[in-house]
Residue, then its C-alpha position, 0 to 999 in steps of 0.5 A: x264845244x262846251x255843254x251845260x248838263x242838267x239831269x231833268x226829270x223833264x224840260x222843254x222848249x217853246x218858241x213863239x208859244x209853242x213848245x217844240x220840244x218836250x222830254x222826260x226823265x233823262x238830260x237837258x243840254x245847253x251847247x256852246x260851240x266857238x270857232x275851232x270846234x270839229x267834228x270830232x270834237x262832237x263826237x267825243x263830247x256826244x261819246x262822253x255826255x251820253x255815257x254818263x252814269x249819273x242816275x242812281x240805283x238800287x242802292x242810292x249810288x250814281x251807277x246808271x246810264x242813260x240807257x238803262x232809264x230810259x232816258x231822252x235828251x234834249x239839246x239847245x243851242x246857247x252861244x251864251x256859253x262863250x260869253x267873256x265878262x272879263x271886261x267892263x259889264x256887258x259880256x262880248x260873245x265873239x268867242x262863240x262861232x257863227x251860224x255857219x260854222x255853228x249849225x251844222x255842227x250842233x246839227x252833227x252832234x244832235x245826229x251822233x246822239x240818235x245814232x246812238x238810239x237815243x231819243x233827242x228833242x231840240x230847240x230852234x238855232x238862233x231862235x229866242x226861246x224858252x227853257x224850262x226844267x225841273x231839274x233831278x237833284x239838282x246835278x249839272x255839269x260843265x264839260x268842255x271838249x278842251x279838258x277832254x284830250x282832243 
């Protein structure tokens, strides 16, 4: 799995016009998911994403979790993150997992992040839509559960 950490003061995400999914100050997370992924691999990047402290305190220093702002989440779902440009111009995609495999476990991950009592919004899988966000900083990470020791 592999995820795109925005620190947002809000985003959200429309489909066919409509937003379906709207948070304030706390994380957007794009996740890409390839074929051997599991569901532990969820879990320990659900663990790592949430845990992050990244929001500054008192003294200007990133010290603060999720947590303790009061932060929301919300997560899309982007094959995009798998994509190969190695060759030619047109990136081939086919190191992104299908549907099948895919959706339940972003479904997974999502659930493992409630679970935590953290409040989550979420895009449509598969769906064309639109991502906006004022980004916090700006600070992104890419975690990838490959660097993670699983």
């Amino acid at each position: 799995m592999r995820a795109v950490l925005s620190r947002v003061k809000s985003a959200s995400v429309t489909v066919d016009g409509q937003v379906i999914g709207k948070i304030g100050q706390g994380f957007l997370i794009l996740l890409g998911i390839t074929h051997e992924d599991t569901e532990l691999q969820a879990a320990k990047l659900a663990d790592k994403l949430t845990g992050l402290r990244i929001f500054e305190d008192e003294d200007g220093k990133m010290n603060r979790g999720l947590e303790t702002v009061n932060g929301e989440i919300l997560v899309v779902s982007q094959f995009t993150l798998y994509g190969n440009c190695r060759k030619g111009r047109r990136p081939d995609f086919l190191a992104a997992a299908r549907p099948e495999v895919a959706i339940p476990l972003y479904e997974k991950f999502v659930q493992l992040i409630r679970d935590k009592g953290i409040h989550v919004e979420t895009g449509e899988f598969g769906a064309e839509m639109m991502v906006e966000s004022i980004n916090d900083g700006p600070l992104t990470l890419i975690v990838d559960t490959n660097d993670l020791n699983i």
